[in-house]
C-alpha positions as CSV (number, residue, x, y, z in Angstrom):
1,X,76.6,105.0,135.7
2,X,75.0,108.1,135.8
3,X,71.3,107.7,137.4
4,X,69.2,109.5,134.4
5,X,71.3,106.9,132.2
6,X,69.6,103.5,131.1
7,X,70.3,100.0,131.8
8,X,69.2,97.2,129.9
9,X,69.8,93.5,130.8
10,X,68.7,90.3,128.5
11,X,69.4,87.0,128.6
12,X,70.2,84.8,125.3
13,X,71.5,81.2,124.6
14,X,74.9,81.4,124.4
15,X,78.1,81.0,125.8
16,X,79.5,84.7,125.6
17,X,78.0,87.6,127.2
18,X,78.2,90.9,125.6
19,X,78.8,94.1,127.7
20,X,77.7,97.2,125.3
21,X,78.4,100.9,127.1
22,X,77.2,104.0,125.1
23,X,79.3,107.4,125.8
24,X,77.5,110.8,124.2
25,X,79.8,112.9,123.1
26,X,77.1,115.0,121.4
27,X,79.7,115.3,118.4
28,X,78.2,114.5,114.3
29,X,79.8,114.9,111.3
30,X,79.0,118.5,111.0
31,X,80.7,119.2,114.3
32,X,84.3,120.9,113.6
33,X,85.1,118.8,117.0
34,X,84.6,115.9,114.6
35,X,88.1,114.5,114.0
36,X,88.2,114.8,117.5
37,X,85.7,112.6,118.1
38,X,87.1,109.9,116.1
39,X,90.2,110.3,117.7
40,X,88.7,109.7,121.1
41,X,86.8,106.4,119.7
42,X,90.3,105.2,118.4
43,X,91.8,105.1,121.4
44,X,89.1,103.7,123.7
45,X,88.9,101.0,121.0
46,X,89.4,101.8,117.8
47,X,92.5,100.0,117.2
48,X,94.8,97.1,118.8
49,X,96.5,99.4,120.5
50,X,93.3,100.9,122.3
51,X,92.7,100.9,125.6
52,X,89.5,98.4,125.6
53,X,91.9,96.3,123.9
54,X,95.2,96.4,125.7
55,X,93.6,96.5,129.5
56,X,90.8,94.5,129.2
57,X,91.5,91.9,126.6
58,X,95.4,91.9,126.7
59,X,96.3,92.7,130.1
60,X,93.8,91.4,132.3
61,X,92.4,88.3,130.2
62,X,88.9,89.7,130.6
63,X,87.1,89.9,127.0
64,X,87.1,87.4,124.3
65,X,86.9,91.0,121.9
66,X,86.8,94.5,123.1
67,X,86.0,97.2,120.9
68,X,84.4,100.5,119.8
69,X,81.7,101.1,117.5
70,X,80.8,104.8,116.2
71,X,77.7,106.4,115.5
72,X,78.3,109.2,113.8
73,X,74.6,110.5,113.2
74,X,74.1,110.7,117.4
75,X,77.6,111.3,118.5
76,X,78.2,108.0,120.1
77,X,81.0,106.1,121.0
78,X,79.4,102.3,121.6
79,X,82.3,100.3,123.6
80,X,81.5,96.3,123.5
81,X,83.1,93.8,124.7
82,X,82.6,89.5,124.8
83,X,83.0,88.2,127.9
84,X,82.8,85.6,130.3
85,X,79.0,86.3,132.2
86,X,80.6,85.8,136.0
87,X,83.4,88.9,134.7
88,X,80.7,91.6,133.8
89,X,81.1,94.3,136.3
90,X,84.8,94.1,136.4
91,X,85.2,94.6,133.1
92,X,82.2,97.1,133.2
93,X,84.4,99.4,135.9
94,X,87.8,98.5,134.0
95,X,86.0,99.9,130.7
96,X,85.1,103.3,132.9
97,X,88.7,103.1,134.0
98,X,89.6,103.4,130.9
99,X,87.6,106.0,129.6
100,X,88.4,108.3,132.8
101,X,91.9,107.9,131.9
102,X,91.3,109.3,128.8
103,X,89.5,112.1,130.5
104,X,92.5,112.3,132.6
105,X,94.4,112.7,129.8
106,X,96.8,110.0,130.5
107,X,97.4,109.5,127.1
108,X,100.5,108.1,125.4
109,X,102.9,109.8,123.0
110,X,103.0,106.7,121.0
111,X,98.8,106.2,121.6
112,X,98.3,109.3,119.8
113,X,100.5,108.8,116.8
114,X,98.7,105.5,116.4
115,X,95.2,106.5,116.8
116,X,96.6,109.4,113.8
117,X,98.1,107.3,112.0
118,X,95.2,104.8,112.1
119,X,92.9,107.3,111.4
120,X,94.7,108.4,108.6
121,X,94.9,105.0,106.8
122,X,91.1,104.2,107.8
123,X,89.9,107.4,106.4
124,X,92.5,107.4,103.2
125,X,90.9,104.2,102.4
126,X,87.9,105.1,101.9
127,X,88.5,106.4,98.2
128,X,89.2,102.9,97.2
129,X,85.5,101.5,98.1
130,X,82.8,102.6,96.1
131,X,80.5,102.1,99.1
132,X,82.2,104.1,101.7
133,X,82.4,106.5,98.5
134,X,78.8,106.4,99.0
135,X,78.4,106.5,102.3
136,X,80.4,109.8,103.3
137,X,78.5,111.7,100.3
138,X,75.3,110.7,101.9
139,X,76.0,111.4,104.9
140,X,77.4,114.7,103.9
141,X,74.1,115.6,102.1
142,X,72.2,114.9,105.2
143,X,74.5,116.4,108.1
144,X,76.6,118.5,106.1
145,X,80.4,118.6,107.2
146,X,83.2,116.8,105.4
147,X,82.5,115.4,101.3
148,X,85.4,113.0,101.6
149,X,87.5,111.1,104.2
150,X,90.4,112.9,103.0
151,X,89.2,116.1,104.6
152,X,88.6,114.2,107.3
153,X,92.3,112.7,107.6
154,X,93.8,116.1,106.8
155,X,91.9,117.6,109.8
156,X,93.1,114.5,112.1
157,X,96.7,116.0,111.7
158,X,95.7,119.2,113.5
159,X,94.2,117.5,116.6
160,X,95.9,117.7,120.2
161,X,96.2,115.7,123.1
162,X,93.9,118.7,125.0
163,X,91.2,118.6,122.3
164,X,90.6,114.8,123.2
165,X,90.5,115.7,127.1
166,X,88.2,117.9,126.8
167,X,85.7,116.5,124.2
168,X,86.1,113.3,126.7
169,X,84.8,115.3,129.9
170,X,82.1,116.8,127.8
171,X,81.1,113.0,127.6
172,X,78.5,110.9,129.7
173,X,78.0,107.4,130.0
174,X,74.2,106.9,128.6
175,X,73.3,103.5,128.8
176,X,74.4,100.7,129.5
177,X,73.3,96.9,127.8
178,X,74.0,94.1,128.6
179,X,73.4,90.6,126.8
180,X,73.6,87.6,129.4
181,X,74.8,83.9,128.1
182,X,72.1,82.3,129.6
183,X,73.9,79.0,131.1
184,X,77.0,80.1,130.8
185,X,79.6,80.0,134.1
């Protein structure tokens, strides 16, 4: 954790804790590094086959959920993850594993074509709800870039292994927030 970042910790009732870690990628939907950003969300934890989901929920057992939320209007990549209270800075360190190996670029063949081809789907989709109908044309108007997500899933096509490297060492670790199950083990 970077030391100019934040760090917020609450407690709630509850039996779940919920670890929330905010990377800025600095990235909107103006940016032509745009696709790229999404592509870098999808495989933190955009997807089954993420990394959130297949290390720290899968592999190690650690998170009840793990997954990635985007913010499109900031340029941030939100990973959260349910967990036991007692696992919190293990998964916390396993979810900055992750993320390095991104920035690493250890990055699968077969992680990138599903991240595309996720993407893809996700973004071809969007033509058959009225509200995300509504939602890209707004957000167009305000920040400008792409006026449907099929521009956006054409321009996913064109981007490279290196592109998401680099966007991903461009990226820091802001804050950090975590919501403590207050009696839980």
């Amino acid at each position: 954790m970077p030391e100019e970042g934040i760090r917020v910790e609450e407690g709630f009732p509850g039996q779940q804790t919920v670890l929330c870690m905010a990377f800025h990628t600095g990235v909107t939907q103006s940016d032509a590094e745009f696709p790229t950003f999404l592509f870098l969300d999808g495989l933190l934890g955009g997807f089954p086959h993420s990394k959130l989901f297949s290390v720290v929920r899968e592999e190690y057992g650690l998170a009840y959920f793990a997954d990635t939320v985007i913010d499109t209007w900031r340029g941030f990549t939100i990973a959260i993850t349910g967990i036991s209270d007692g696992e919190k800075d293990r998964v916390e360190d396993l979810v900055v594993e992750q993320f390095d190996a991104i920035r690493k670029g250890r990055i699968s063949d077969e992680e990138m074509e599903n991240t595309r081809a996720g993407l893809r789907r996700r973004l071809m989709a969007e033509a058959d709800y009225q509200g995300s109908i509504v939602n890209r044309r707004l957000n167009h108007e305000i920040l400008g870039g792409a006026q449907t997500g099929e521009e956006v899933a054409e321009r996913i096509l064109e981007v490279t292994r290196q592109d998401v490297v680099d966007l991903a060492n461009e990226t820091e670790l802001k804050c950090v927030y975590v919501l403590r199950a207050e009696g839980a083990n």
